[in-house]
C-alpha positions in Angstrom: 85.2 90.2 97.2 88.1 88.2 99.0 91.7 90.3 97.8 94.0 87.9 97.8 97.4 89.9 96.9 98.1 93.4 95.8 101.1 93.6 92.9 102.5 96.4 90.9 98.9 98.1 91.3 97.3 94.8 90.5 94.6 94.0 92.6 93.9 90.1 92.4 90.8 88.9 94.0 87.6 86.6 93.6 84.0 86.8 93.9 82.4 85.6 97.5 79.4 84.3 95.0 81.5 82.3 92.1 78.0 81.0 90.9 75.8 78.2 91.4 77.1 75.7 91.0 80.6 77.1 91.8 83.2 77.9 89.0 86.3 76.1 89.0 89.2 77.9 90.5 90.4 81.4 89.1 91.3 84.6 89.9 90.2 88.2 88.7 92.8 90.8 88.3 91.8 94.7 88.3 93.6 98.2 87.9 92.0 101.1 87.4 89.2 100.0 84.5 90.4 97.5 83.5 89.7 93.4 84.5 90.8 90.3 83.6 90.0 86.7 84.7 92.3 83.7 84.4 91.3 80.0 84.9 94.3 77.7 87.0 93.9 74.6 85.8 94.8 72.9 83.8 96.9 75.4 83.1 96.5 79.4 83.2 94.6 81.1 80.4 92.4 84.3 80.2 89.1 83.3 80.7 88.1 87.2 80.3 89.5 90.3 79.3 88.2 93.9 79.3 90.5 96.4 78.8 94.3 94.7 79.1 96.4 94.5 76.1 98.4 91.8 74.7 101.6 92.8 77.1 99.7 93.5 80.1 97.6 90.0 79.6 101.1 88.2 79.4 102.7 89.7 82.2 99.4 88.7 84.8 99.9 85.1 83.1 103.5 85.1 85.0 101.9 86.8 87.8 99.2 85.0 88.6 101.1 81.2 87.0 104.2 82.4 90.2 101.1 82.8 92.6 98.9 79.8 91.8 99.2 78.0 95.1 98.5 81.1 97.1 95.5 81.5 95.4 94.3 77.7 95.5 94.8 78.0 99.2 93.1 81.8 99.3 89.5 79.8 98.2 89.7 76.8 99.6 90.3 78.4 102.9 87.3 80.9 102.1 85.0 78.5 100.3 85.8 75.6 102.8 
């Protein structure tokens, strides 16, 4: 499980096996119990939420929307 970036105990990161065949570029967030997933494109939306509320879901949005090209780059470096 690549970590891409640590923030305000956020831990954003993706799965070395995304499926077969791969899913489209996104990003899982965790803290504590909690995770969330977020799809990039077209735009950023939640693709998965266990345990965030509405506040906490909106404030990864920014998070992860500020971040977007580090992450793009983060898998397509790892998955080539």
């Amino acid at each position: 499980m690549p970590t891409v970036w640590f923030e305000d105990g956020f831990r954003f990161f993706f799965y070395s096996n995304e499926g077969s065949p791969r899913e489209p570029v996104h990003i899982h967030v965790e803290k504590g119990e909690a995770e969330a997933n977020f799809w990039l494109r077209p735009e950023v939306k939640v693709a998965f939420n266990d345990g965030y509320d509405a506040r906490t879901l909106r404030k990864l949005m920014g998070l992860v929307e500020r971040n977007r090209a580090r992450r793009e780059r983060a898998w397509n470096e790892y998955f080539g």
